[in-house]
C-alpha positions in Angstrom: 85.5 111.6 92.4 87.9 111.2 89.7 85.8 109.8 86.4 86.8 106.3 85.6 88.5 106.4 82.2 90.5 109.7 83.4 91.6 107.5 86.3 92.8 104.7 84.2 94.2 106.9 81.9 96.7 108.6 84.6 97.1 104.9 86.2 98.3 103.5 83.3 100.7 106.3 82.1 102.5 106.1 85.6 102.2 102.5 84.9 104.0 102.8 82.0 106.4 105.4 83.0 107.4 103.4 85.8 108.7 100.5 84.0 110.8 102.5 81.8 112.8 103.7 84.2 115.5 101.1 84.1 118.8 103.4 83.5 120.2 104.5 87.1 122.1 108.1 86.1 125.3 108.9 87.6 124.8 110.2 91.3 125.7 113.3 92.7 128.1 112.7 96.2 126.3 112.4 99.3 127.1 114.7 102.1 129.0 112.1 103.7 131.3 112.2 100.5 131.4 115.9 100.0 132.7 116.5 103.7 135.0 113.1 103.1 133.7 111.5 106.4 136.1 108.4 106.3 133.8 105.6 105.4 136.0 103.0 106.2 135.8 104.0 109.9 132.8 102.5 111.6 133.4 104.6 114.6 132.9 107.8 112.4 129.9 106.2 110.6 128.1 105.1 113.3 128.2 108.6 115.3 126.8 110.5 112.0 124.4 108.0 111.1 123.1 107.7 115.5 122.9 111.6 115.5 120.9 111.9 112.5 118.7 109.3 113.4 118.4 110.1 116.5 117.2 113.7 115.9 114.7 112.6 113.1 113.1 110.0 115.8 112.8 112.7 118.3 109.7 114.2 118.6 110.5 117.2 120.5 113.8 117.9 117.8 112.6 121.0 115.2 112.3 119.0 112.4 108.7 119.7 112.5 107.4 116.4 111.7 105.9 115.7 115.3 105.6 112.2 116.3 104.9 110.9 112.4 108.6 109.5 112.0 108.8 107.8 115.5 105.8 106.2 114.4 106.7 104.9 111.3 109.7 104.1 112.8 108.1 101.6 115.3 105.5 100.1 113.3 108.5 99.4 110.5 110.4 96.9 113.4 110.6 93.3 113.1 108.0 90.9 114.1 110.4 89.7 116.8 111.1 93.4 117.7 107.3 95.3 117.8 106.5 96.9 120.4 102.6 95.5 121.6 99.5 96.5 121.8 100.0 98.6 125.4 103.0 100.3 124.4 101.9 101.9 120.7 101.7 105.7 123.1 104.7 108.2 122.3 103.2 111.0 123.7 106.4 111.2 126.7 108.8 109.2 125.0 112.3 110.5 125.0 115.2 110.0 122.4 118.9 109.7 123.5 122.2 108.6 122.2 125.1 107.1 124.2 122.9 105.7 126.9 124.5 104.3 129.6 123.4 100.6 130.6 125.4 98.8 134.0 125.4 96.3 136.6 124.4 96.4 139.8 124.8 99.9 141.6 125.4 102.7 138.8 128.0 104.5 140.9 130.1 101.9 142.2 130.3 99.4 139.4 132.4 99.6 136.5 130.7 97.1 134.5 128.8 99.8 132.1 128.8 100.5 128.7 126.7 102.8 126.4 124.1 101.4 123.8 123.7 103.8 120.3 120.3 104.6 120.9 117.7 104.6 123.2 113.8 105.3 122.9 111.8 104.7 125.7 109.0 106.2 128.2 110.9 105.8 131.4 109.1 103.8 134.2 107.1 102.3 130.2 108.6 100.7 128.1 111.9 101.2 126.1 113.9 100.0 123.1 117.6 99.7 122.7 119.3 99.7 119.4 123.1 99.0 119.1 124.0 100.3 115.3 127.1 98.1 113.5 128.5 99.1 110.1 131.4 96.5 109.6 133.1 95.2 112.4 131.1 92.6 114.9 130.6 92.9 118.4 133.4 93.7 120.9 134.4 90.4 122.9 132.6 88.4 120.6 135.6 85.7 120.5 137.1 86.8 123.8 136.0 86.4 127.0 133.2 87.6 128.5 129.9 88.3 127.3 129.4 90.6 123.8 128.1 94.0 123.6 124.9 92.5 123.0 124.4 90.1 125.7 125.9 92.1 128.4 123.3 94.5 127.2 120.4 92.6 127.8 121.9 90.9 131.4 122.7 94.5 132.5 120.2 95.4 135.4 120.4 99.6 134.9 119.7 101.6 132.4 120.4 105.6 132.1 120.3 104.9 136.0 117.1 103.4 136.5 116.6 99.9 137.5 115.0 97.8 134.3 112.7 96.2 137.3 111.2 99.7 137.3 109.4 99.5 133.7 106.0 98.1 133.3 106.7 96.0 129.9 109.8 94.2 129.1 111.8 95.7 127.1 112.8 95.6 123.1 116.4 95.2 121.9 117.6 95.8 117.9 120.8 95.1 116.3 121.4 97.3 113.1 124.0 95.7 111.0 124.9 95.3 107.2 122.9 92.2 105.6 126.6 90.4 105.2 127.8 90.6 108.6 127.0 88.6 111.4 123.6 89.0 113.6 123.7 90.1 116.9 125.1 87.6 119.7 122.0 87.5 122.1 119.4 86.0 120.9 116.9 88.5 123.0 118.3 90.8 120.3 115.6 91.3 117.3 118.5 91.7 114.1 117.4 94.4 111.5 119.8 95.0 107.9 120.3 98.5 107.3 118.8 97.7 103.9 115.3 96.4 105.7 115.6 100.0 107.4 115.9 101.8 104.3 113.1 99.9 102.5 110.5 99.4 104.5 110.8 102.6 107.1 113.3 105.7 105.2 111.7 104.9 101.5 107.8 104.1 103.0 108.3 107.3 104.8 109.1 109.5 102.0 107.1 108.2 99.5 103.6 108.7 101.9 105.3 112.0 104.4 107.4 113.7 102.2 105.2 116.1 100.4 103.6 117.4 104.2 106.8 118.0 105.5 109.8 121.1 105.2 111.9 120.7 102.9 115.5 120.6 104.7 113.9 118.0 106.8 112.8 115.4 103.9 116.0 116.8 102.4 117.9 115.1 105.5 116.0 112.3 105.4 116.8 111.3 101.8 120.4 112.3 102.6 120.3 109.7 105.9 119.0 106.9 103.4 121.7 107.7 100.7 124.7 107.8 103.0 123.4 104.3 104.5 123.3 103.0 101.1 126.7 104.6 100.6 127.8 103.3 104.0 126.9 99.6 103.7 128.0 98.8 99.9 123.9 99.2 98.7 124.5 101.8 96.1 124.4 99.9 93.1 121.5 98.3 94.1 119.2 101.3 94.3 117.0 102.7 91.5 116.2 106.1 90.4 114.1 107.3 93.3 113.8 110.4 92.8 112.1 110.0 89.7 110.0 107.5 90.9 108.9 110.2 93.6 108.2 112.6 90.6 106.2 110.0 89.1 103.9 109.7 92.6 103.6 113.6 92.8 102.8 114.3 89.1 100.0 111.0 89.5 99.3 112.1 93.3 95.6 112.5 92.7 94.4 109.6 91.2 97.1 107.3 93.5 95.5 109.2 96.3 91.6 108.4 95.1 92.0 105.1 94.8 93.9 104.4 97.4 91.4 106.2 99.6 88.7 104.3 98.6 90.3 101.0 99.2 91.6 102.2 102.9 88.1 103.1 103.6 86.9 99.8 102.6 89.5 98.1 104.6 89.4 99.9 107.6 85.3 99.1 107.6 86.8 95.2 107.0 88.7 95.8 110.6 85.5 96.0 112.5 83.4 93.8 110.3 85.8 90.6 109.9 84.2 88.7 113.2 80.7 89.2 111.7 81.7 88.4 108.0 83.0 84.7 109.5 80.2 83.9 111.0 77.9 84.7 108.4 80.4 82.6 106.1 80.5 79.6 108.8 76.8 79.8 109.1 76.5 79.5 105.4 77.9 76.0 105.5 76.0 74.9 109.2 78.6 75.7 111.2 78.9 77.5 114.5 81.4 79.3 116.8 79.6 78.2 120.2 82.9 77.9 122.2 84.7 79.6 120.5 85.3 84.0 120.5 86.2 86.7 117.8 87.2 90.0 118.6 89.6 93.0 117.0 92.3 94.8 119.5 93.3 98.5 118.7 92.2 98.3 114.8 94.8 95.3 114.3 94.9 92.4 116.1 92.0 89.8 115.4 92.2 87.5 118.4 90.4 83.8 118.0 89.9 81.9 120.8 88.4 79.2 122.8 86.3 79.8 125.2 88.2 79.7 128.4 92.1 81.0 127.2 91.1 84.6 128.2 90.3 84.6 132.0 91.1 87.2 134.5 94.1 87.0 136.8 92.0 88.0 139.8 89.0 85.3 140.2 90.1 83.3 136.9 86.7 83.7 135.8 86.7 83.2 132.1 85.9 86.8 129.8 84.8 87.3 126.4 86.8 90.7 126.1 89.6 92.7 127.9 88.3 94.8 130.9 91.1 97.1 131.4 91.1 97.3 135.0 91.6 93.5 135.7 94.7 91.6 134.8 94.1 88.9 132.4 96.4 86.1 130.7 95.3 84.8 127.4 96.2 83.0 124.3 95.0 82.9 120.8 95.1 82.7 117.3 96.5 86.6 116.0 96.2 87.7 112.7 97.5 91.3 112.4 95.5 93.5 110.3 97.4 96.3 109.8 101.0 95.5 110.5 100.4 92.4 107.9 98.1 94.2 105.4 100.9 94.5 102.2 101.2 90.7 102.9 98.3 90.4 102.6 97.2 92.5 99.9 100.2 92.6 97.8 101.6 88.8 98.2 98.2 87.9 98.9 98.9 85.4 101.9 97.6 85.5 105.0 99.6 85.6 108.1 98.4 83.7 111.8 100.3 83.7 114.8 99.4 81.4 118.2 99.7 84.6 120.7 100.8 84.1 124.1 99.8 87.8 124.3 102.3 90.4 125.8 99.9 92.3 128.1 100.0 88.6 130.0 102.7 89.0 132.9 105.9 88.0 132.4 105.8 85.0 135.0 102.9 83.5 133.0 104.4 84.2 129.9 107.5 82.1 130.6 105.2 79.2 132.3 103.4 78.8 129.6 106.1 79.1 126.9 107.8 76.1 129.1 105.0 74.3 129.2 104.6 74.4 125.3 108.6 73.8 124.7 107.9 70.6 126.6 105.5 69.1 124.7 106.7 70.6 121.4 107.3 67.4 119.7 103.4 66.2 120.4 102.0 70.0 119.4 104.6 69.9 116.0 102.5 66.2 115.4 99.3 68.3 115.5 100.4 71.1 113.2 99.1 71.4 109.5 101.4 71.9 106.5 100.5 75.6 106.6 101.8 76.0 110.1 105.5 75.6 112.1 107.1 75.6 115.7 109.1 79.1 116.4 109.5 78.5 120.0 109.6 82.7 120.2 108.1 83.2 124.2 105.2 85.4 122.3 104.7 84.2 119.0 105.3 80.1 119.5 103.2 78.9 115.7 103.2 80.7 112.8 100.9 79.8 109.6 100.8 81.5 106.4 98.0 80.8 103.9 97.5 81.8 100.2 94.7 84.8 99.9 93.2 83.3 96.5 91.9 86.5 94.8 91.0 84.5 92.0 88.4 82.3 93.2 86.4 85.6 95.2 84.6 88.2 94.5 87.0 90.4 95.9 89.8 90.9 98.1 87.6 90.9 102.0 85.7 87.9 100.1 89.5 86.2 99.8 90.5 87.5 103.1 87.4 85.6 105.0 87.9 82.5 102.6 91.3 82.0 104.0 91.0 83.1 107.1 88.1 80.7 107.6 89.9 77.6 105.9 93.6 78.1 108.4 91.4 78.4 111.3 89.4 75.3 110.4 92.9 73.9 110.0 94.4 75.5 113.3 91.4 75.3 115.6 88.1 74.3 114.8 88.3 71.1 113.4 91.6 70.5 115.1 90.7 69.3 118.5 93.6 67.2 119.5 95.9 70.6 118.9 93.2 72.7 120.3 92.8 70.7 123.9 96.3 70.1 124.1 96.5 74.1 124.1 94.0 74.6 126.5 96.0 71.7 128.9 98.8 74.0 128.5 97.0 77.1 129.3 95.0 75.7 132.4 98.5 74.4 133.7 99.9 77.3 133.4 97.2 79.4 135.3 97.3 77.2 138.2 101.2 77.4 138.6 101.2 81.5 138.4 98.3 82.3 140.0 96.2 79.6 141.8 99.4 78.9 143.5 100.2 82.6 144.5 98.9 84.5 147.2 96.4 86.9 145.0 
């Protein structure tokens, strides 16, 4: 363990160091400049930066990074864009450019097009990304539907039936942050400055030292010509010697950042129990109600009763993974929302009509809510607002006060306690209106059916 003052010593020169770097230096050309790769011709831009990408994402390409970057990759998407809890396994995805989506029969129709990129474990899951570096979408003002909505209508893809996969599937429109979003709405929209930031810089700054060379090389060359691509240039400070800065101060950045991950990932398994003890404190209890953490992210809370299994609706406390179940909840991510909350200090709550439900109940319960949205919005805190996303229909964000705790899992529980009090507990009109919605919903889908 690194002694104390040394620590803060090396902490507060990179502390110090970092601030002064204020000056961006003159730049030497990208690649894309060197081999003058006309960057006023999207068509040219878009193949260089798909093939790059592509090959970085793939983790059978000899780059020898493995699965890491396909990884970051997908837990860098978009709320509206991340893949769920059932589909986080790479191990047989595949990787391909100019994939070919179509109506109807492959061979016989000529109603196809080809989408940028394509990840996806066939028969699984699968993403499609459609890249755009100026112009919009082709027949966006003529007639017909746009590249983006005859994507998501189209019924094939790379010659398989989209009936075949087990999930729905994930859509992503890559496009400069002054051009329009995509068309479809079923399209999640993504800046190429969100992709640089939060996946091409994260990446480097916690990968690149583990990594060859050429490869981190390429990938600070991708993020560049991006920058170059889209207008961002001028924008962009002196990585490099910000990089410099984390590898001269890597061991004390790495010690205490250690420490704190250990301490968090013990808070993953012990937030439930920390509640409780916190409720107790004040004569409270959680008699109908149920905590639980998913796959060392999602914390699900729920009432006793919006988790039941699809085959005898019997109500269950946990997932048993060889029953169907369809449940709702109050989500709080974690993992995915752990810079939010420990760097904006705000906590993040989502009301979850969860993906592993099937797709039928999904959309009954979504029109149930949309329905009655105007009497849910009435019941809503401050805090809290209508989305009307299928998956994600409330959001709430609350302040983590750091100030007022002990410590950051102290703030964490604090807040956590005080939305849900908001949301759920002490909320009944909202909360029984949910469960109306839910038991409606379960005996249209599946007291109705044949199972």
């Amino acid at each position: 363990m690194t002694d104390r003052a040394d620590l803060d010593r090396k902490l507060d020169d990179l502390r110090r160091r970092w601030e002064a770097i204020t000056d961006v230096p003159d730049e030497p050309l990208s690649t894309i400049q060197v081999v003058e790769y006309s960057l006023g011709a999207q068509k040219k831009a878009e193949v260089y930066v798909n093939r790059l990408l592509g090959y970085l994402l793939d983790p059978d390409a000899p780059h020898g990074m493995g699965k890491a970057c396909l990884e970051a990759f997908l837990a860098s998407l978009p709320d509206e864009c991340a893949l769920d809890e059932p589909l986080h396994d790479v191990s047989n995805v595949e990787v391909a450019e100019q994939v070919r989506v179509a109506y109807g029969d492959e061979a016989k129709s000529d109603r196809y097009g080809e989408v940028d990129l394509v990840v996806q474990i066939p028969g699984e899951w699968f993403l499609l990304v459609e890249l755009k570096f100026s112009a919009g979408e082709n027949n966006l003002d003529g007639e017909g539907l746009s590249q983006t909505e005859f994507y998501h209508e189209a019924s094939r893809l790379d010659g398989r039936p989209e009936e075949t996969y087990v999930a729905d599937g994930e859509y992503l429109y890559l496009h400069p942050a002054d051009e329009s979003p995509a068309r479809s709405e079923h399209f999640a929209n993504w800046t190429w400055s969100d992709l640089t930031e939060t996946f091409l810089d994260t990446f480097l700054v916690d990968h690149g030292p583990r990594f060859p060379q050429r490869t981190v090389t390429q990938i600070r060359e991708l993020r560049d010509d991006i920058r170059e691509i889209t207008g961002m240039s001028e924008r962009q400070q002196n990585e490099d010697e910000k990089i410099g800065l984390y590898l001269e101060h890597y061991d004390a950045i790495r010690d205490v950042s250690e420490t704190f991950d250990e301490h968090w990932q013990r808070f993953i398994d012990e937030w439930p129990e920390r509640l409780r003890q916190s409720l107790e404190e004040t004569g409270d209890s959680l008699d109908d109600w149920h905590l639980r953490t998913r796959s060392g992210d999602w914390g699900h809370v729920f009432a006793h009763g919006w988790w039941r299994r699809t085959d005898d609706l019997a109500p269950i406390p946990d997932r048993i993974d060889d029953v169907g179940d369809a449940r709702i909840g109050w989500v709080h991510r974690l993992e995915r929302n752990r810079e939010d909350a420990v760097g904006d200090r705000t906590l993040k709550l989502q009301l979850r009509n969860c993906g592993s439900n099937d797709g039928v109940f999904i959309d009954a319960f979504h029109t149930r809510a949309t329905d009655k949205r105007q009497q849910l919005e009435a019941r809503l805190p401050t805090a809290a607002e209508w989305t009307g996303n299928k998956r994600r229909m409330i959001t709430a964000t609350y302040d983590i006060e750091l100030e007022r705790h002990g410590d950051i899992f102290e703030a964490y529980i604090a807040a956590l306690e005080g939305a849900l009090r908001e949301l759920a507990w002490y909320n009944e009109a909202l909360s029984e209106q949910l469960t109306d919605l839910y038991e409606a919903a379960v005996k249209e889908v599946y007291r109705s059916s044949d199972r």
